[in-house]
C-alpha positions in Angstrom: 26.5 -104.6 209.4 27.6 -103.0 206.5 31.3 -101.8 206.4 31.6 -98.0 205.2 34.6 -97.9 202.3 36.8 -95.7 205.1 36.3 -98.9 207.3 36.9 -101.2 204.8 40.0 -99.0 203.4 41.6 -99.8 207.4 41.3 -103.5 206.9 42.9 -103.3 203.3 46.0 -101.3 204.4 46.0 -103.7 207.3 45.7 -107.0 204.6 48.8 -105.1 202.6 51.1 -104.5 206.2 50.8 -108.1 206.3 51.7 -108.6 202.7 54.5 -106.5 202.8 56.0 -108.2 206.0 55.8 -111.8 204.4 57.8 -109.8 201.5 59.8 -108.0 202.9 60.8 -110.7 206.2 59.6 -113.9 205.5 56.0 -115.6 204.7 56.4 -117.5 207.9 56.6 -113.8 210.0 53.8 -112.9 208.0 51.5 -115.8 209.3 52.8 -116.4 212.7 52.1 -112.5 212.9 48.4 -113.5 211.6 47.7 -116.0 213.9 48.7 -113.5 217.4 47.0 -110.7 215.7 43.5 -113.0 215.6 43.9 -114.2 219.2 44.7 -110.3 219.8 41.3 -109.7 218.1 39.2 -111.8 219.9 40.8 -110.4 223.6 40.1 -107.1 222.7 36.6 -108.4 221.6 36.5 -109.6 225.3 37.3 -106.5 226.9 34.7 -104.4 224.6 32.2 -106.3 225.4 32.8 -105.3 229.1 33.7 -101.7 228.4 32.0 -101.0 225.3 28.4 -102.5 226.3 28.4 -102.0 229.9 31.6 -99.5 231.0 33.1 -102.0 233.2 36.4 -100.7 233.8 38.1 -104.3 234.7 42.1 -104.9 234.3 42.0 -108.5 235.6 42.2 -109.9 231.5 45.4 -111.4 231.9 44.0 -113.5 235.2 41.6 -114.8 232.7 43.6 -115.6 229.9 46.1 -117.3 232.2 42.8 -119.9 233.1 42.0 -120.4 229.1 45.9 -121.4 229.4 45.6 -123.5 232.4 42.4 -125.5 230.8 44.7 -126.6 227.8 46.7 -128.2 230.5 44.7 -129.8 232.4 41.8 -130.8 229.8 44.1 -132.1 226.9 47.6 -133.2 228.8 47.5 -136.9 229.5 47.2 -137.9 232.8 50.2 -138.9 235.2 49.3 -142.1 236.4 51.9 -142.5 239.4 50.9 -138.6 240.6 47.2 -139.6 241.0 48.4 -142.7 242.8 50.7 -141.0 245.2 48.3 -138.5 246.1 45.3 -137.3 243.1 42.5 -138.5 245.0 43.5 -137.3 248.5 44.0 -133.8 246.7 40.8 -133.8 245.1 39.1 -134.5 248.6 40.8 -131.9 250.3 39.7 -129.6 247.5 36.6 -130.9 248.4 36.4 -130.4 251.9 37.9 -126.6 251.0 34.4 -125.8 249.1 32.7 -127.8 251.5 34.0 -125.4 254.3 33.1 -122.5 251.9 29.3 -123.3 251.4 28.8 -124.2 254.9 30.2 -121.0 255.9 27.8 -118.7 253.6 24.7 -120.9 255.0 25.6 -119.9 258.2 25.7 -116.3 257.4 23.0 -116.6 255.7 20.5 -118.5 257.9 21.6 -117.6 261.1 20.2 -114.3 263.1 23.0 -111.9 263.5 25.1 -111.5 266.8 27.8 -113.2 268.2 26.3 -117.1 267.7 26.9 -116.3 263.8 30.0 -115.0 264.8 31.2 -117.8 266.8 29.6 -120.7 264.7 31.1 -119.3 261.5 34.1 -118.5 262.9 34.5 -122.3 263.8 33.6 -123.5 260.4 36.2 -121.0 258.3 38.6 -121.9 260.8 38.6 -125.7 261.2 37.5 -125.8 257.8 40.8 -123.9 256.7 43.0 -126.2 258.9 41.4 -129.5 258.0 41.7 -128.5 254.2 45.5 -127.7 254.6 46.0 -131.5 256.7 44.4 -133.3 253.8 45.9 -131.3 250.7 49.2 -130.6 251.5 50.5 -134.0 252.4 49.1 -134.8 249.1 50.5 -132.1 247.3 53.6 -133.4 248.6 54.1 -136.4 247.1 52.6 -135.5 244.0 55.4 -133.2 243.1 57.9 -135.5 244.5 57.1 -137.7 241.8 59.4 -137.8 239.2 59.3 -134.3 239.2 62.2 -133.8 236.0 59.3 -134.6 233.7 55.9 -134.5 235.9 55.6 -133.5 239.2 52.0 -132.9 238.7 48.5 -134.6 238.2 48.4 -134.3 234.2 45.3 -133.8 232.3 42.4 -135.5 231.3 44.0 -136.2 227.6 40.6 -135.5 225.4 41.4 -133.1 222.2 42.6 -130.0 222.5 40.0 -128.2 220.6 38.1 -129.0 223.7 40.2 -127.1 226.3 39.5 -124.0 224.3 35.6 -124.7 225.6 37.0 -126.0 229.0 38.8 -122.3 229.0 36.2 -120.4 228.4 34.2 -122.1 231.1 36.6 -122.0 233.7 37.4 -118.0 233.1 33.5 -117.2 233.5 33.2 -119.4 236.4 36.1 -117.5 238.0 34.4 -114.5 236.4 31.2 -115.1 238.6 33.3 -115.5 241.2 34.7 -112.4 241.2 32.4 -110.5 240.1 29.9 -111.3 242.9 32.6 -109.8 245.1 33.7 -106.8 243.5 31.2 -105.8 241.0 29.8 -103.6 243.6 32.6 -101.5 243.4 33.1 -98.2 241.9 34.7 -98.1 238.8 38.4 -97.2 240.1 38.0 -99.9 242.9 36.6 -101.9 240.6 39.8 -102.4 238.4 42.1 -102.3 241.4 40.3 -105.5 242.6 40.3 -107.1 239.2 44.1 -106.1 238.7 44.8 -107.6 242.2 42.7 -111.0 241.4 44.9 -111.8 238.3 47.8 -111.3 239.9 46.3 -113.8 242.4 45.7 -116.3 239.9 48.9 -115.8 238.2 50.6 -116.0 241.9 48.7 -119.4 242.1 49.9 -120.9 238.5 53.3 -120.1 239.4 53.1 -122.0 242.7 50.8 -124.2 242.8 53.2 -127.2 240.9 50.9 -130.4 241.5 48.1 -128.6 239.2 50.6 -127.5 236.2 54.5 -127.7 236.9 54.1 -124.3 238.4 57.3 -122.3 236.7 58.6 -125.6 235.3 55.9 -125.0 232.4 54.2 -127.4 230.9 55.8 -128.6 226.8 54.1 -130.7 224.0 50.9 -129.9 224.5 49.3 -131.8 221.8 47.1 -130.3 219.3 45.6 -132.6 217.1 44.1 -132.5 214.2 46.9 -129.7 213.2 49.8 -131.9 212.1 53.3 -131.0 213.8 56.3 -129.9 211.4 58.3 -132.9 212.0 55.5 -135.1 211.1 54.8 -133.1 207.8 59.1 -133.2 207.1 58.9 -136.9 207.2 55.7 -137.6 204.3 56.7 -137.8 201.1 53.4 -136.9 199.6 54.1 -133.5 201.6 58.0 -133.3 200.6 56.8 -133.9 196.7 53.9 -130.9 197.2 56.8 -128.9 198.9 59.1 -129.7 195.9 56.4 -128.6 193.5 56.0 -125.0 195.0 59.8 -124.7 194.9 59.5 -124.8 198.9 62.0 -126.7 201.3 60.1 -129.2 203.5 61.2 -127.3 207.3 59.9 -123.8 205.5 56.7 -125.5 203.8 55.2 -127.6 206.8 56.0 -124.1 209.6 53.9 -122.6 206.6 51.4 -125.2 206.4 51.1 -125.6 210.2 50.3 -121.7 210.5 48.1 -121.6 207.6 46.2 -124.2 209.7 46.0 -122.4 212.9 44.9 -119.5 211.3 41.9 -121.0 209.2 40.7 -122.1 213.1 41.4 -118.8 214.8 39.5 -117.2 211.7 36.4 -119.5 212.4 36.2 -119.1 216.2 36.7 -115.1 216.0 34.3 -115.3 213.2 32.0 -117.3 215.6 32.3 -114.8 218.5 32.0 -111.5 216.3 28.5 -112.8 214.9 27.3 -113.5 218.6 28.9 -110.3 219.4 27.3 -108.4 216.2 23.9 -110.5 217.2 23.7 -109.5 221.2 24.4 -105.7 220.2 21.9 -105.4 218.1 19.1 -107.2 219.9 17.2 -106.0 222.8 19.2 -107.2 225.2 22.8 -104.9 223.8 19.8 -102.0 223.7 19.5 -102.7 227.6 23.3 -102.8 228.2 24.0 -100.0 226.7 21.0 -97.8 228.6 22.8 -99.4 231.6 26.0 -98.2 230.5 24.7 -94.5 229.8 22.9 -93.9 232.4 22.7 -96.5 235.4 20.3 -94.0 237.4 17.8 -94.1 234.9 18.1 -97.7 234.0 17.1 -98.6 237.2 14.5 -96.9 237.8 13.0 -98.2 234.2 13.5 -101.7 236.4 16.1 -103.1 235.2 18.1 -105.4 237.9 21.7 -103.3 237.0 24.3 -105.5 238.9 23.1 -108.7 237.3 23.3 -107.3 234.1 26.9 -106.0 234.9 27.8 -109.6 236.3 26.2 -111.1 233.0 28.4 -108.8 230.6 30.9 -109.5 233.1 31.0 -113.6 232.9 30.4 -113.3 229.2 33.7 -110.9 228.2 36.1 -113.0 230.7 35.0 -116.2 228.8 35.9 -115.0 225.4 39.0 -113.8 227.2 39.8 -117.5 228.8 39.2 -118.7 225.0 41.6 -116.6 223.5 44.0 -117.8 226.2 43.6 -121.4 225.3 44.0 -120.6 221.9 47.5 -118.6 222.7 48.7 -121.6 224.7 47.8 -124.5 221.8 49.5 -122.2 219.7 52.7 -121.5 221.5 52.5 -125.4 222.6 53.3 -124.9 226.2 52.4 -123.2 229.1 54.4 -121.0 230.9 52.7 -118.9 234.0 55.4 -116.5 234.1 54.4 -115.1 230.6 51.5 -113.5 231.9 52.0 -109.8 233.2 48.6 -108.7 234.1 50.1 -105.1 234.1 51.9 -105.0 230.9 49.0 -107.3 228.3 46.2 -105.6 229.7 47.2 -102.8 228.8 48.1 -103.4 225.2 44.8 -104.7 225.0 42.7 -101.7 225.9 44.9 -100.1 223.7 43.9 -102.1 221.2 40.1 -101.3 222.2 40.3 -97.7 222.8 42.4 -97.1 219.6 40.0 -99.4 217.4 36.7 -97.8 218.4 35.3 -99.2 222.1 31.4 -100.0 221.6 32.1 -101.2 218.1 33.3 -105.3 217.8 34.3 -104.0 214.5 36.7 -101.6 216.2 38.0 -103.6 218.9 38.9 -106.4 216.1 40.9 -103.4 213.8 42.5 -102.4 217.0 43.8 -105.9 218.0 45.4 -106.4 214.7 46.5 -103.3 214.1 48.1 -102.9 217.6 49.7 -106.2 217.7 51.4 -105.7 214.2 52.8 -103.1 215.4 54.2 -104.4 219.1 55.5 -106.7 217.4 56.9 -105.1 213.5 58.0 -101.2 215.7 61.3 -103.1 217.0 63.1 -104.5 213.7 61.5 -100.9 211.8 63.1 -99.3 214.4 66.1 -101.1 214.1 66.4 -100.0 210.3 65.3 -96.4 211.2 68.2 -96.0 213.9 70.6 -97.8 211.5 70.0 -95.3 208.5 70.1 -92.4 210.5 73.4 -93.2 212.4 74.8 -94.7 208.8 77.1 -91.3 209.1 78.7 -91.8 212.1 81.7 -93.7 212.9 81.3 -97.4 213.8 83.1 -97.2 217.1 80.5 -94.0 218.1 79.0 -93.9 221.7 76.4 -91.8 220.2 75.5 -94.5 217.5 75.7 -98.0 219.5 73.6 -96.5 222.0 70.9 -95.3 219.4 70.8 -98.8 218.1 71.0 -100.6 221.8 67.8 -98.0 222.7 65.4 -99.2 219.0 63.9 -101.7 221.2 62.5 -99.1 223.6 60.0 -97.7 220.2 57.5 -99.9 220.5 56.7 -98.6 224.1 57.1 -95.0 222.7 55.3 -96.0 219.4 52.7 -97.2 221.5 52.3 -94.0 224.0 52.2 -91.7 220.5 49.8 -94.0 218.6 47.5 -93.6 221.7 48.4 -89.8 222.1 47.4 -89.2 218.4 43.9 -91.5 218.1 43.1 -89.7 221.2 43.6 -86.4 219.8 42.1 -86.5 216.4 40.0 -89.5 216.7 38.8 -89.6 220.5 36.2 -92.5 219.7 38.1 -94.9 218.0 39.2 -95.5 214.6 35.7 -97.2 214.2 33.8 -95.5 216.9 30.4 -96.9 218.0 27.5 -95.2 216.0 
């Protein structure tokens, strides 16, 4: 696609906010505000490719970026030896006998003639299913967290790289994708993004509680994240202290520098990845289909095109690059911490991040997730300044003036609300609307 010089012009001012922050605050900001506003990118990527190809209204994004989290965890932790002998393989069965119970009960359904023998049988299988899955797993869920559970308390992970989890995230956020969307993708749209709203939260609730799978609340710290070198490492080479010395940079401010720098180059490549697949599927037949789908669903079926699968298919594909971005987030930030996820508060930022970019354009949605992150983040401390100039007049000991500066925090949500106010008004389609 070629970028129109208006489009390209948003990009630039965007290139010199960043500028100006690493000039005005500190280079460091300026990349650590890089590397959120690429995972920001490619989660609003997620969401357009829900919204903007198929008009799937879902607000469950923060469920799936909670399981991208979850896979760092439990793909690149090492494992905890004297949790799996206490009680990891009695777990693992009970799981087992959990989806065994599961299947056998959507057999039933399925192969037996309705009336009350279904009934009956499959009432016996849910039930005795349920209550032999609970006497296996919770006595083992038990002592699993009773072990040493200062520094553990659960199973671990399966310690392979952690470049890995970010595939093992993506994975596990369209499996629970598929999931879900077998269930509720037969909703209307409002019903639809009550359901997806109330499934993250059920995932979340899960993370939180669940301690044996990933210290629940506790959080999970030193995540590793090989090959990206850790600060300390790089403070203690003295080939790195010399190149430090030579740029007239102190060795703690160089390697946070060089570490970010590194992070970003990866989350460059991977959105870079996932916007030419993007760019690719809407331009092909297939994002041709989606979006007749998403037009007009009457007259997409009766061309014969099989509607729900295509929905589920968007569906699974948007909540993996979701469950990507998550695992990217939590190598990033180094630990994982359940309680960070508000389904209510992220998810919206990040469709305001779409619908102010431009949804049906990846173009857009990526604009939108850097643009709207820089300023979540940059509103407060400009705020701070504003409030601080204005009330400059007023006595120090002023009512009036400590509570002006106490409230500057409260901007980004109003910068927020009149960002989205104003794009609405005089740019309804985006900043980068779809053509």
């Amino acid at each position: 696609m070629r970028m129109s010089a208006k489009n390209t012009s948003y990009f630039l001012i965007m290139a010199v906010l960043l500028v100006l922050v690493g000039w005005l605050q500190s280079p460091s900001v300026a990349m650590g505000l890089v590397n959120m506003c690429l995972i920001s990118a490619i989660m609003a990527l997620g969401v357009n490719i829900q919204w903007g190809y198929a008009g799937l209204f879902s607000v469950g994004t923060m469920g799936f970026v909670a399981l991208g989290g979850v896979a760092t965890v439990l793909t690149s932790m090492p494992p905890v030896h004297d949790a799996w002998a206490a009680g990891g393989l009695r777990a693992i069965f009970g799981i087992l006998i959990g989806v065994a119970a599961i299947a056998l009960g959507v057999l039933v359904y399925r192969r037996m003639q309705k009336g009350w023998t279904r009934a009956l049988v499959l009432l016996v299988v849910v039930v005795g299913g349920f209550f032999l899955f609970r006497a296996v797993l919770d006595p083992a869920v038990d002592a699993i967290e009773g072990t040493n559970t200062a520094v553990a308390g659960y199973l671990g992970g399966a310690g392979l790289p952690i470049f890995a989890s970010w595939i093992v995230g993506g994975l596990l956020a369209a499996g629970a994708a598929w999931v879900i969307g077998k269930v509720s993708l037969g909703l209307r749209s409002d019903y639809l993004a009550i359901a997806t709203l109330g499934i993250a939260e059920t995932i979340i609730a899960v993370l939180k509680n669940e301690d044996w799978l990933s210290r629940g609340v506790r959080n999970v710290n030193g995540l590793p994240r090989a090959p990206i070198p850790y600060e300390v490492s790089l403070q203690s080479n003295p080939d790195f202290i010399a190149w430090a010395s030579w740029f007239g940079l102190a060795p703690a401010e160089a390697s946070s520098l060089f570490v970010k720098a590194c992070f970003a180059l990866t989350f460059i490549v991977v959105l870079g990845v996932i916007m030419w697949l993007s760019e690719r599927a809407w331009r092909s037949p297939w994002g041709r289909m989606m979006r007749a789908i998403r037009d007009n669903e009457t007259a997409a079926r009766a061309m014969g095109k099989d509607v729900t699968k295509r929905h589920l298919q968007v569906f699974i594909l948007g909540s993996a690059v979701c469950g990507i971005a998550g695992a990217m987030l939590t190598t990033l930030d180094g630990l994982f911490t359940p309680g960070s996820y508000q389904p209510l508060r992220f998810t919206f930022l990040i469709w305001v991040m779409v619908i102010v970019g431009g949804s049906g354009n990846n173009w857009g949605a990526v604009l939108g997730g850097f643009l709207i992150w820089f300023l979540w983040v940059e509103v407060e401390p400009i705020g701070l300044w504003l409030m601080g100039w204005i009330t400059a007049p007023l006595p120090e000991d002023s009512f009036l003036r400590s509570h002006l500066l106490d409230s500057a925090a409260h901007m980004r949500l109003l910068t927020m609300g009149l960002i989205l106010l104003l794009v609405l008004r005089f740019a309804p389609r985006g900043l980068i609307p779809e053509k």
